[in-house]
C-alpha positions as CSV (number, residue, x, y, z in Angstrom):
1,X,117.1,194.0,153.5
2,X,120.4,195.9,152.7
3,X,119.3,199.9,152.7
4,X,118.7,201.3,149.6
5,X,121.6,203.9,149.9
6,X,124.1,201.5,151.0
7,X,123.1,199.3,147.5
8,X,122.8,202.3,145.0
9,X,125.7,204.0,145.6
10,X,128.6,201.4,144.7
11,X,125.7,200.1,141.6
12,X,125.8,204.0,140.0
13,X,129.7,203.7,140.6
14,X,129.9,200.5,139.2
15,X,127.8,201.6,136.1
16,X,129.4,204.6,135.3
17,X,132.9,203.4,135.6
18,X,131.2,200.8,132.9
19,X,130.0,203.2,130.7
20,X,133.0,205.0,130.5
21,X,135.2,201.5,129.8
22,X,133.1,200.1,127.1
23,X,130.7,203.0,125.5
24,X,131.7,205.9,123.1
25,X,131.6,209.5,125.4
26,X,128.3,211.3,125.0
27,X,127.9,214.4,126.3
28,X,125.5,214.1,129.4
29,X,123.5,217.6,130.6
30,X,123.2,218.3,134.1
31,X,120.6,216.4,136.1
32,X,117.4,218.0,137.2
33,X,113.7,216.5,137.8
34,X,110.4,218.1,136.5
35,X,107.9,218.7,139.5
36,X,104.9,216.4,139.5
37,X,102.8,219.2,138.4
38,X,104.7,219.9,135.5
39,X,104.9,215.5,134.9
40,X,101.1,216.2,135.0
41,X,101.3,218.8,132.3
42,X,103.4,216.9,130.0
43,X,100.5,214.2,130.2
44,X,97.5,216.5,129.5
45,X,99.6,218.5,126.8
46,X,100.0,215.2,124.5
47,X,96.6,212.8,125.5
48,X,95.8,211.8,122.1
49,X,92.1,212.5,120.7
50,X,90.6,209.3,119.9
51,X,88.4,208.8,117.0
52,X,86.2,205.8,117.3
53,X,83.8,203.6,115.0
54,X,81.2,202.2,117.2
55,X,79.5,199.0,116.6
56,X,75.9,200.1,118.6
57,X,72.7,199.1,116.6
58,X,70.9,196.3,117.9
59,X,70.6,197.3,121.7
60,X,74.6,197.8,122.2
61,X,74.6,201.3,122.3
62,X,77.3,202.3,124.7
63,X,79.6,199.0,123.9
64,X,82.4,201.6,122.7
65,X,82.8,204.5,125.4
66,X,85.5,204.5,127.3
67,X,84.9,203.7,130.9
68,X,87.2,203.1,134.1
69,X,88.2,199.8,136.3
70,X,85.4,200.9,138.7
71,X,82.6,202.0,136.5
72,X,80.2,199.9,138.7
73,X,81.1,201.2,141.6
74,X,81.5,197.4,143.3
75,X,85.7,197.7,143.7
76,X,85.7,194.1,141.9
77,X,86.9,193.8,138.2
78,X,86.2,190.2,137.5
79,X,82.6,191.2,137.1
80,X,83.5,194.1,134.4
81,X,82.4,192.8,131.1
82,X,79.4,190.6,132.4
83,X,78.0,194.5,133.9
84,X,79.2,196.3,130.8
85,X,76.6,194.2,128.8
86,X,74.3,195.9,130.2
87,X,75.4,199.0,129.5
88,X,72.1,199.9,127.1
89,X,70.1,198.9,130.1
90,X,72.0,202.1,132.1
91,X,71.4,204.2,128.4
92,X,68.0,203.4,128.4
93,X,66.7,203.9,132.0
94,X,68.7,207.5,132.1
95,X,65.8,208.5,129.9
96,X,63.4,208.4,132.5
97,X,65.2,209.3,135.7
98,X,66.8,207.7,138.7
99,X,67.3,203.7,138.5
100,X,69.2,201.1,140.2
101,X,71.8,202.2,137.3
102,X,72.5,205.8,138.8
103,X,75.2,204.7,141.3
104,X,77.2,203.8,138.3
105,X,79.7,206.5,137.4
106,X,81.2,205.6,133.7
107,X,84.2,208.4,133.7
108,X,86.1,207.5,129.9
109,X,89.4,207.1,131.4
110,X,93.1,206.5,129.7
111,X,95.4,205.3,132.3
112,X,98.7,206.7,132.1
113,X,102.2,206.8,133.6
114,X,105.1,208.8,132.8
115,X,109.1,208.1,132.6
116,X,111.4,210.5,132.8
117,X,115.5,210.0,132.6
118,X,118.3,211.9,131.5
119,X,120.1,210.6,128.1
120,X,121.9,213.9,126.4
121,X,119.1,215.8,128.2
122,X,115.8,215.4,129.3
123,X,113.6,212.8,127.4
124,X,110.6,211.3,128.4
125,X,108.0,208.5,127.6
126,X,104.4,208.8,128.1
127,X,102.2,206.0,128.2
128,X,98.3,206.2,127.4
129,X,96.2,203.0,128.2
130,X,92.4,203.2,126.9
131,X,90.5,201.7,129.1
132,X,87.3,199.5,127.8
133,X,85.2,196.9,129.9
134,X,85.1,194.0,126.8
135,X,85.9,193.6,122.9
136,X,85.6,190.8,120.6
137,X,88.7,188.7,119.2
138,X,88.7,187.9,115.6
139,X,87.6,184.2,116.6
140,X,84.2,185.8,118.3
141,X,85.0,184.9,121.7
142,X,84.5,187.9,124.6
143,X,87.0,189.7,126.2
144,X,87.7,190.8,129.5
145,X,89.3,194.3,130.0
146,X,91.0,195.8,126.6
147,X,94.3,196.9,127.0
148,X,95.0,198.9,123.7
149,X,97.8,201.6,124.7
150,X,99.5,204.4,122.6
151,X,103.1,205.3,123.6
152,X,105.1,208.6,122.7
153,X,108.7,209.3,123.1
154,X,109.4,213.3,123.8
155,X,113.2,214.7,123.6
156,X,114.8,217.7,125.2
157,X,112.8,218.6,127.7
158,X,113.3,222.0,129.2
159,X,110.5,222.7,131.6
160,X,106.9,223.2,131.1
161,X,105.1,221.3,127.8
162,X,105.0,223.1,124.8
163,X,109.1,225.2,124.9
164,X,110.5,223.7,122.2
165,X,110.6,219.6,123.2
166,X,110.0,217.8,120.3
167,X,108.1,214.0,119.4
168,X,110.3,211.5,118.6
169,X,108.2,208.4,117.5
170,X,105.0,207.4,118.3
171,X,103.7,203.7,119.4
172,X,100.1,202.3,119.1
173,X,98.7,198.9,120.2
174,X,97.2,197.1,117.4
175,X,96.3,193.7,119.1
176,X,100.3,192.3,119.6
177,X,101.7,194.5,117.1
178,X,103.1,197.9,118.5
179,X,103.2,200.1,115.2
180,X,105.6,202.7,115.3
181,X,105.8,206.5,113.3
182,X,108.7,208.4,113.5
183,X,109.0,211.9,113.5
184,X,108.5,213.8,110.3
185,X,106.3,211.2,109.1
186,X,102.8,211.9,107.4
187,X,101.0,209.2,109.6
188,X,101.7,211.2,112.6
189,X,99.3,214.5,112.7
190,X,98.9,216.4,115.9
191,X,95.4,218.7,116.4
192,X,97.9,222.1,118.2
193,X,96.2,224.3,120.8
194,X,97.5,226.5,122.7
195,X,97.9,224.3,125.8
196,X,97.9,220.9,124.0
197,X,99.3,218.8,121.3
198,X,97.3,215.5,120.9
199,X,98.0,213.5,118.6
200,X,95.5,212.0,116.2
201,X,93.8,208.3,116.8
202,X,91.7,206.1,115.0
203,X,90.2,203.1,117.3
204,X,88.2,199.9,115.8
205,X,84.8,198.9,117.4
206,X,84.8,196.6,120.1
207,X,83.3,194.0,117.6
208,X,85.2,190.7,115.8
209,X,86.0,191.3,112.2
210,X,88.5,188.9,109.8
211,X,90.8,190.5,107.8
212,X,89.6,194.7,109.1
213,X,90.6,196.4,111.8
214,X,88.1,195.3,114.9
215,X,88.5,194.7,118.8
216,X,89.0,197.7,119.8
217,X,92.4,198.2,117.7
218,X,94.2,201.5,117.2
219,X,96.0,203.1,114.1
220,X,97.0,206.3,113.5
221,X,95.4,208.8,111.6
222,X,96.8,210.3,108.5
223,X,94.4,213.4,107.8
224,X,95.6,216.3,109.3
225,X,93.4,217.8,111.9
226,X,92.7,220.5,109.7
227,X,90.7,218.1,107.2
228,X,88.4,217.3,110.7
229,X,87.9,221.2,111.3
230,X,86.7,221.7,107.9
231,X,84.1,218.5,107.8
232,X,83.0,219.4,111.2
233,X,82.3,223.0,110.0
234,X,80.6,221.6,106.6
235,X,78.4,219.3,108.8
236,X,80.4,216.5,106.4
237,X,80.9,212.6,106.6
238,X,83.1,211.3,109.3
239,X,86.0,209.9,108.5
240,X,89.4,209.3,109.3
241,X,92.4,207.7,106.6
242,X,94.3,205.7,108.7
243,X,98.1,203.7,108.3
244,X,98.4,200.7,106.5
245,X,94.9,200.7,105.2
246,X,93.3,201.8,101.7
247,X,90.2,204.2,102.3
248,X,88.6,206.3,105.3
249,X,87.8,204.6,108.0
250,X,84.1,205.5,109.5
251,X,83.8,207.2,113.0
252,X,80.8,208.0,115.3
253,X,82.9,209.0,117.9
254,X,85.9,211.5,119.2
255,X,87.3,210.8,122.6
256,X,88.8,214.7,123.7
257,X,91.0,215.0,127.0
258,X,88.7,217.4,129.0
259,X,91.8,219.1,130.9
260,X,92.5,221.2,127.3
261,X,89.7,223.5,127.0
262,X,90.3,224.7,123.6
263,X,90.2,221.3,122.3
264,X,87.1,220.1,124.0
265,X,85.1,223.7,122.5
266,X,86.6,222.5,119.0
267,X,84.7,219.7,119.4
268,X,82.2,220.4,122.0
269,X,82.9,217.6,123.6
270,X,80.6,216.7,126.8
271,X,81.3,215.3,129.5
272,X,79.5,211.4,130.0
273,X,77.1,211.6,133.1
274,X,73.8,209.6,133.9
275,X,72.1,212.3,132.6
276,X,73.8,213.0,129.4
277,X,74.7,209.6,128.2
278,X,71.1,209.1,126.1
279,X,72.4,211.9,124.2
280,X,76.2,210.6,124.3
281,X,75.1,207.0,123.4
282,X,75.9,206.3,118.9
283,X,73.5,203.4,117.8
284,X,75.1,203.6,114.5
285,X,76.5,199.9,113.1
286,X,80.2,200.1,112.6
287,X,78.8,199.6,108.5
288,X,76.9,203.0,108.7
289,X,78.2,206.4,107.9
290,X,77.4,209.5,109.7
291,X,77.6,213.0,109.1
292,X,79.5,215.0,111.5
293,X,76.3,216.5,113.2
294,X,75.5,213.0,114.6
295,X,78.9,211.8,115.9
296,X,79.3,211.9,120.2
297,X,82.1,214.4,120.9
298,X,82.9,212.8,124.5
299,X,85.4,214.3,127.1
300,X,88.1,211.6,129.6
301,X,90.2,212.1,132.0
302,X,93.4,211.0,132.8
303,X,94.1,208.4,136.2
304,X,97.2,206.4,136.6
305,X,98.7,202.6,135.9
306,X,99.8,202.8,139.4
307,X,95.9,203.3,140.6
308,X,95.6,199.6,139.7
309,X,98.9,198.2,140.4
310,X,98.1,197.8,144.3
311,X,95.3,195.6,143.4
312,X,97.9,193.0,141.4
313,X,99.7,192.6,144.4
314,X,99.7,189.5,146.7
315,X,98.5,191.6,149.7
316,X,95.9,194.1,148.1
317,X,93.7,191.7,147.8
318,X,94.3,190.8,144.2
319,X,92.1,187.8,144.8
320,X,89.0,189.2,143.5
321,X,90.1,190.9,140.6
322,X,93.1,188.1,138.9
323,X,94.0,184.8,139.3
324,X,95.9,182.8,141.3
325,X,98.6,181.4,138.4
326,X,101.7,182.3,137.5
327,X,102.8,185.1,139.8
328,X,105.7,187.5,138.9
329,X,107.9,188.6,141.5
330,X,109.6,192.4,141.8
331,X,112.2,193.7,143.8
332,X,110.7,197.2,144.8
333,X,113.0,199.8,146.1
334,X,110.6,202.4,146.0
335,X,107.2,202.1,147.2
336,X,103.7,202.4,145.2
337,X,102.9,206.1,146.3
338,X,99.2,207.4,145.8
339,X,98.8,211.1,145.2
340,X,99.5,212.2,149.0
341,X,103.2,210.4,148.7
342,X,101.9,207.7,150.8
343,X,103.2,204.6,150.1
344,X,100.2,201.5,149.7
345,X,103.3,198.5,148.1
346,X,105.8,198.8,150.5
347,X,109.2,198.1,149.1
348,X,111.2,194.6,149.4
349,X,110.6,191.5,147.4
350,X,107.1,191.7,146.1
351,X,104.6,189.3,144.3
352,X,102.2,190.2,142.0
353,X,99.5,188.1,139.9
354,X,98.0,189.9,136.9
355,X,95.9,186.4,135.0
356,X,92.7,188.3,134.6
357,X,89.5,186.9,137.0
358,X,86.5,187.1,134.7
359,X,83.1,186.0,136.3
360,X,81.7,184.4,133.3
361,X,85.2,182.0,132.3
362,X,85.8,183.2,129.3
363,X,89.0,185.5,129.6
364,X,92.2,184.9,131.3
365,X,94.6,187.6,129.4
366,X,96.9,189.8,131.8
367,X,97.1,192.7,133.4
368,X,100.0,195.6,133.8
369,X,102.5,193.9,135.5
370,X,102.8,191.0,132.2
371,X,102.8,194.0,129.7
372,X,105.7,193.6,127.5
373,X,104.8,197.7,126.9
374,X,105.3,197.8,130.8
375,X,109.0,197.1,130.9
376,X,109.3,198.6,127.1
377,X,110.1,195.3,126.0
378,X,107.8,195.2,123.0
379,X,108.9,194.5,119.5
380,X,108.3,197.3,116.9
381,X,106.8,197.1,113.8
382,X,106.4,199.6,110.7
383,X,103.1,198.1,109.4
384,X,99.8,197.1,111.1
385,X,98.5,193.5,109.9
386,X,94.9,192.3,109.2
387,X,96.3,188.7,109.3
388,X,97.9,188.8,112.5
389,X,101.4,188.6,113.6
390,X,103.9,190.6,114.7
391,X,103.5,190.0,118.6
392,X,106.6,188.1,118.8
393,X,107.6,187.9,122.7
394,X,111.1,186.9,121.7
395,X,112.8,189.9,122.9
396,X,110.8,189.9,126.0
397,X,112.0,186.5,126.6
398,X,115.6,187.1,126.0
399,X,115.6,190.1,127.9
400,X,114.5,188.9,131.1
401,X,116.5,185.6,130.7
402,X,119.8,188.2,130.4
403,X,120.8,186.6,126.9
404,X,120.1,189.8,124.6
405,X,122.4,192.9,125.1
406,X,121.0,196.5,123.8
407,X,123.0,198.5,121.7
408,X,125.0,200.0,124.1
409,X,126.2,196.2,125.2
410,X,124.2,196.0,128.2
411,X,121.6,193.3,129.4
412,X,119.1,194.0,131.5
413,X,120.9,192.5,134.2
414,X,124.0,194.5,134.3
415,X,122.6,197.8,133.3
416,X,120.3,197.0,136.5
417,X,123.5,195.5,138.8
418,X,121.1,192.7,139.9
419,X,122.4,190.0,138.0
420,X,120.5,187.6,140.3
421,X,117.2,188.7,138.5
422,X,118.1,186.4,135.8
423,X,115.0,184.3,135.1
424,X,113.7,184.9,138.9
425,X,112.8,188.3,139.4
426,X,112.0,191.8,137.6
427,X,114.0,194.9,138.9
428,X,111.0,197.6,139.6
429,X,112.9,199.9,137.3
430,X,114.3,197.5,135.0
431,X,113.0,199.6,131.7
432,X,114.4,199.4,127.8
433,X,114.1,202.9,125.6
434,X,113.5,201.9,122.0
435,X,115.4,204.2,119.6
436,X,112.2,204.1,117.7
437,X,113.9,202.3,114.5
438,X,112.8,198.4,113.8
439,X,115.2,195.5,114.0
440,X,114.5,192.4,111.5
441,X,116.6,190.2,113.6
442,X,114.5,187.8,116.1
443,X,114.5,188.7,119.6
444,X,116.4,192.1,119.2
445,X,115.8,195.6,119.6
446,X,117.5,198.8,119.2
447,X,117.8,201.1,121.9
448,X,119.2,200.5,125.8
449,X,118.2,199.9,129.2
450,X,118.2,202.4,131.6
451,X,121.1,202.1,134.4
452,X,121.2,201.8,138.1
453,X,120.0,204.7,139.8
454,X,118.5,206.4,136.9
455,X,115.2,207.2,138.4
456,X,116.2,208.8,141.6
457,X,115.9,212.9,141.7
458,X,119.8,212.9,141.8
459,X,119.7,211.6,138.7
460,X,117.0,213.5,137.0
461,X,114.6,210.6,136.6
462,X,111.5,209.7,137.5
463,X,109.4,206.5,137.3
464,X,105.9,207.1,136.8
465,X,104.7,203.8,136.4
466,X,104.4,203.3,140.6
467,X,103.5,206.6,141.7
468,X,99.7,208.0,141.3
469,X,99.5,211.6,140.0
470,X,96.0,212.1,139.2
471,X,93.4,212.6,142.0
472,X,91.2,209.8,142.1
473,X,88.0,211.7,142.7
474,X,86.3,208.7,144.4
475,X,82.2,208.8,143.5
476,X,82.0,211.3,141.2
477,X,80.9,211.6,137.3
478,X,82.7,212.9,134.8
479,X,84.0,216.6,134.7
480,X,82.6,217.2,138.5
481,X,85.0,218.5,140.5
């Protein structure tokens, strides 16, 4: 394979002599990368808290926490939601002690990755994937591994979280349909502290509902945090108004990111262990109300797409975690890193295969790598939907088939310089930035791919979705060091 020195340069010449031919001049600040600890920051500083209606009477209490890929400890994730079931069985036999359940170690997890380029100055996007083991559809049927993300874009970055860099839209998973808020509007609300900004989420039950918001779904919350501080202090109802739907929505949970500490003792939020999760565990229906006093204040942690990546690819024994069909091919030219910088994909022409495995045949949805949030080439929407809809995978389509141009007049294809990747191959940094505004017309979107060498250090960019951040902290339950 040609180096990937000897390729990039001529591509970032070619690009930029493009840019300056065909787009109108914008003024461009100087280059320079964040350090990972400060990429780390910027992903504790916004993790959303997550309020949650459970659906837990009738011996499925512990269906709605939050869990991790490995939660059983057996490194295979075909086998997830068949375990998970039993989840009241590891509730129940904590109350008496050790049990063939102990090994298990739940740890509430959102998987992230961060994206970091240089438009006008420094902007990045942060991605937040809550993890849960099953969920319902709206037909009944059971579902193996949720994949419910929530998306923020943050502009001009200057160095550590918190100086002055703003939020300019905010994205939420709501089955197909990514919902966007813009800046400045009321459905966006933000608990402050003084080392965090999260913004406010509501998430569905893992249960199948028609026409309500069910399987796991996310919307944003509308209340500002200060209505929560007050009902908390009250001993209240729980409750959280939520977009695109008439009334408060019922809660039994809140999901806090246990790396801000002032946030978890608003909340004092625990952290889930073998010998807390009794206490932890709501068995309210997702009907029932409860007063603040009785809703599980839970702590997560963050981990990393890129932990699970390896495990899609054709030689990390993605066999006993997905499926054989359909495999997607990438041209890598930088290697999946883990948090030492050591490299577990090498780079080169790589296959991946992300058709979910599930034990019990009854799930074959995809993993990371078919994403459409993955390569940020999602359709927005301004409204949720109870009917459905929305999930159009038009502009997915066109994109990788090179026949939609952004709105700077690029495809992906020649923002990339690997026009061979039409209909064969996805760039590993082939990524579109969504201005944040809807498009009514089918299969477009407004916004623009990023170009050529955009992620390299030289460039100010960074691309968080194959490199691991977050120690892994193999064995050990939540909060432990």
């Amino acid at each position: 394979m040609v180096p990937l020195s000897t390729r990039i340069a001529p591509l970032i010449l070619a690009v930029v002599t493009l840019v300056g031919l065909c787009l109108p001049a914008r003024a461009e600040a100087q280059a320079w990368s964040l350090t990972n600890a400060q990429r780390q920051a910027f992903l504790r500083y916004y993790a959303p808290v997550i309020f949650k209606r459970a659906n837990a009477n009738d011996n499925k209490h512990g269906y709605d926490w939050l869990t991790n890929f490995d939660f059983d400890q057996d490194g295979d994730f075909s086998n997830n939601k068949l375990h998970w079931k039993q989840i009241n069985q590891y509730v129940d036999a904590s109350r008496v002690g050790p049990s063939a359940f102990d090994r298990w170690r739940i740890r509430p997890t959102l998987y992230t990755s961060l994206i970091e380029y240089m438009d006008g100055g420094k902007n990045l996007t942060l991605v937040y994937h809550l993890y849960h083991a099953l969920d319902k559809n709206a037909a009944g049927d059971w579902q193996l591994h949720d994949w419910e993300r929530v998306e923020l874009q943050v502009k001009n970055v200057v160095g550590d979280p918190g100086r002055g860099e703003s939020v300019a839209y905010a994205v939420v998973t709501q089955h197909k349909r990514n919902v966007v808020r813009r800046a400045g509007s009321g459905d966006l609300q933000f608990m402050q502290t003084g080392t965090g900004s999260h913004l406010l989420i509501w998430q569905a039950e893992w249960s199948d509902k028609l026409l309500a918001p069910h399987g796991q779904e996310l919307r944003f919350v509308t209340d500002p945090y200060s209505f929560f501080a007050g009902r908390m202090a009250s001993g209240g109802k729980a409750e959280a108004d939520v977009n695109n739907d008439d009334g408060r929505k019922k809660l039994h949970f809140v999901f806090v990111p246990e790396d801000d500490g002032a946030a978890v003792a608003a909340f004092n939020a625990q952290p889930l262990r073998y010998a807390t999760a009794d206490a932890l565990a709501s068995r309210y229906d997702n009907g029932s109300s409860a007063n603040w006093p009785a809703v599980k204040r839970v702590t997560y942690e963050l981990q990393d797409l890129a932990d699970i990546l390896p495990t899609h690819w054709e030689h990390g024994g993605y066999a006993t975690h997905w499926l054989p069909d359909e495999p997607q091919f990438f041209l890598l030219e930088s290697p999946v890193v883990n948090e030492a910088g050591q490299a577990e994909v090498g780079v080169g022409m790589q296959r991946f295969f992300s058709r979910t495995r599930d034990v019990e045949g009854q799930d074959d949805r995809e993993g990371y790598p078919s994403k459409k949030w993955f390569f940020g080439t999602f359709e927005l929407n301004d409204k949720a939907s109870d009917t459905g809809g929305g999930g159009s995978s038009e502009f997915h389509d066109r994109s990788w088939a090179g026949t939609v141009v952004d709105s700077r007049g690029q495809t992906r294809m020649s923002a990339s310089g690997y026009p061979a990747s039409v209909n064969s191959y996805w760039w590993q940094h082939d990524y579109f930035v969504h201005s944040g505004v809807t498009d009514d017309t089918d299969g477009r979107e407004q916004g623009f791919w990023l170009q050529g060498g955009w992620y390299l250090p030289q460039s100010g960019g960074f691309d968080g979705r194959w490199v691991q951040l977050f120690a892994d902290r193999p064995g050990r339950e939540s909060g432990e060091d």
